[in-house]
N, C-alpha and C positions, 0 to 999 in steps of 0.2 A: 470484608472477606479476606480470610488469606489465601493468597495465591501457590501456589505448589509448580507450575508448569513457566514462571513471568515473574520478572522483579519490574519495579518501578521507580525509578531518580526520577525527582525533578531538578531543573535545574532555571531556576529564575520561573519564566511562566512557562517552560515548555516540560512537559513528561514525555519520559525518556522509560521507552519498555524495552523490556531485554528477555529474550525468548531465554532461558535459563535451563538447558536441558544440554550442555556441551558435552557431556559424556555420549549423547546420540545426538550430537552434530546439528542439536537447533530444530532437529524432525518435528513437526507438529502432532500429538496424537489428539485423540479426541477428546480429553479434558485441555491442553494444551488452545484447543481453537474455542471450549467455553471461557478458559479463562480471559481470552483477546476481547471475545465480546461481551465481555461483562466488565473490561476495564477502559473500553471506551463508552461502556452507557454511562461510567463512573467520570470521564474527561465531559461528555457529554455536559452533564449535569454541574461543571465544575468551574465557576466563570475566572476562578485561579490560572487555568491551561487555554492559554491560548493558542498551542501548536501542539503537536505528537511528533516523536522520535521512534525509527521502529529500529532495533538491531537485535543482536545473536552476542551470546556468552561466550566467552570467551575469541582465541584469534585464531581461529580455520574456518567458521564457517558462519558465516549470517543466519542459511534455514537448508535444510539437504532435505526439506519437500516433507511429505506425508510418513509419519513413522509403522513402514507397513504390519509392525511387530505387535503394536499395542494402538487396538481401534479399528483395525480394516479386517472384518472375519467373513473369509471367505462362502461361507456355510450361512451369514447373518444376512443383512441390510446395508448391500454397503452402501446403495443412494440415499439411504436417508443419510450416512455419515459424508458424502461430497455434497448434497443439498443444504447440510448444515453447514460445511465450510465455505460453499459461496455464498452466503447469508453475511458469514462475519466478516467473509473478505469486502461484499458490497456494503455491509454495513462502515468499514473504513473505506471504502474509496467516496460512499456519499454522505460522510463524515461533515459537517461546516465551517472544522476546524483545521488546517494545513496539517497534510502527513507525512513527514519524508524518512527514506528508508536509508539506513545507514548500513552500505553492505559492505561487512564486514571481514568477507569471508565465500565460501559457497553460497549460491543459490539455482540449488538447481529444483526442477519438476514444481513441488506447490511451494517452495519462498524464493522461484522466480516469479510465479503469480501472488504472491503475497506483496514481494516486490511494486508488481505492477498494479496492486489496487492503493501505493502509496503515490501521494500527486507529486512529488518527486522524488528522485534518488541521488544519491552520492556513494558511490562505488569504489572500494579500492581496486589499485591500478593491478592487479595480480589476480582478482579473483574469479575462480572458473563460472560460469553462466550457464541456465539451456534449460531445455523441457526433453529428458533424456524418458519419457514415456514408453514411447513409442518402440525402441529395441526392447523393453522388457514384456513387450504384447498386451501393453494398456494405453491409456490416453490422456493427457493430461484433463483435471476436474476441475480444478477450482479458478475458471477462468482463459486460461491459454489459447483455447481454441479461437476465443470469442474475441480476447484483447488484442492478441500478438495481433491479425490483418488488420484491425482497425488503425493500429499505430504505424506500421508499415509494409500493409500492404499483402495482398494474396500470397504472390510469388515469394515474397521474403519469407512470409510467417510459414510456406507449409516445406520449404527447404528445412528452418528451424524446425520444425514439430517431428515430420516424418525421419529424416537424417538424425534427429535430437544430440547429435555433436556439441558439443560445447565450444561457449564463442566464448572471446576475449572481452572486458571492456573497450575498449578502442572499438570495436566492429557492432557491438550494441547502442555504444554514444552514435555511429553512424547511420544506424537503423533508427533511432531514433528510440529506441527501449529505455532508456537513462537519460539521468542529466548531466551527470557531473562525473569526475572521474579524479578521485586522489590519491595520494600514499597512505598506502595501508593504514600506517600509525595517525594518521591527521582524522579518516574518513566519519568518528564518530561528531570529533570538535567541527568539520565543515557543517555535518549534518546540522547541530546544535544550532550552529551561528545562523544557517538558511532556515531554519524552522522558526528561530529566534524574530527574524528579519519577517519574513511573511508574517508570524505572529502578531507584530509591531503594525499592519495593516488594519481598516477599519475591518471590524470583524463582521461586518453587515454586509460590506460590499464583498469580501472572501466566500461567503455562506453563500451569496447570490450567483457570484461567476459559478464555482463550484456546479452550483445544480444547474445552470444557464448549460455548462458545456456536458454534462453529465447527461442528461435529458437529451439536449439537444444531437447530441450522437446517435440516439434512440429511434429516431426520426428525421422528416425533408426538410430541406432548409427551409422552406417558407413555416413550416412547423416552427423549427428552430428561430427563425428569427421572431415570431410572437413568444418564444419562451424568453427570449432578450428582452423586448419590449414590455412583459409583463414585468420582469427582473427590474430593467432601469426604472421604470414607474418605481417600484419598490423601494430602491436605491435612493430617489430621488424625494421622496416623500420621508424615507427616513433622515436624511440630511438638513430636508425643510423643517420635521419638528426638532430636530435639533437644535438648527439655527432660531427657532421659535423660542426653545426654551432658555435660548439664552440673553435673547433682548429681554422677555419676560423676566 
């Protein structure tokens, strides 16, 4: 397929997508979010990529959220157009394969939550943050509601949400919303090197934490820890034939 809304580098084993729309700031519209999920059924399928890279064209903005212009018709359907977009977004966060987000730039309302369905980020040290929803008399869709308390917390997430103010990096690395936090000009090469690095991980035991902590957020920890227990069996038995096939 060719892409229209996304280019795609690789670079060694990792694929590196780049929302390609910087004339409109990285907005997602609704071909925009088929094409994401049709270029990880493509990673999916691809035993070359061991890791995904997500970032934004060009240098102001990573994703400035849903392109209300092209895609949200007020007169139409607009749940099936957010129900489709947390599709793709959960489709990349229970990914098997390492995702991290290279923020570029903006990310506010849905490529903060696009952000957040990557299992890590690297963030430049300059760029605006938030789920600025809420002042405009909507709410955020594609996740925010649901992820921001889970990471930190009631009180944190509905000061973010309702106020939808814009944070700094430094005050997101301390809520715990990111990982990492660099210069501008470095943010896409750190991202590279940490996707690189988790790539380089057995790709068995990656696929397994992944849904082990995925799942198990979902549910009680007694829940959770048979979703571990079933994981390490797994884990463990893939290592044994390994080790099998190698005396053999």
């Amino acid at each position: 397929m060719t892409f229209q809304h996304i280019k795609i580098e690789t670079r060694d084993a990792v694929a590196v997508v780049v929302i390609d729309r910087h004339e409109r700031r990285n907005a997602l519209a609704e071909q925009t979010i088929t094409e994401l999920g049709i270029a990880f059924d493509q990673f999916a399928a691809d035993p070359a990529v061991s890791a995904v890279v997500i970032t934004g064209a060009g240098d102001k903005a990573f994703c400035m959220g849903a392109d209300l212009e092209e895609g949200f018709d007020a007169a139409g359907d607009v749940k099936s157009i957010v129900l489709a977009g947390q599709a793709v977004f959960q489709k990349i966060e229970r990914f098997p394969k390492p995702v991290v987000a290279a923020v570029n730039g903006y990310a506010l309302g849905g490529g903060f939550e696009l952000m957040l369905a990557c299992d890590m980020s690297v963030v430049a040290d300059n760029a605006p943050l938030g789920q600025p929803e809420c002042g405009r008399g909507v709410i955020p869709g594609w996740g925010g509601t649901q992820k921001i308390p889970r990471i930190c917390g009631k009180n944190a997430a509905l000061e973010l949400l309702l106020l939808g103010h814009r944070i700094r990096p430094e005050k997101a690395l301390e809520l715990g919303l990111i990982n990492r936090v660099a210069p501008k000009e470095k943010v896409l090469e750190e991202a590279v090197a940490l996707a690189a690095r988790l790539g380089r991980q057995p790709a068995h035991a990656v696929a397994l934490i992944k849904d082990a902590v995925a799942r198990g957020l979902e549910t009680t920890l007694d829940n959770g820890l048979a979703i571990e227990a079933d994981n390490f069996a797994k884990a463990y038995a893939h290592i044994s034939a390994a080790a099998k096939d190698v005396k053999g």
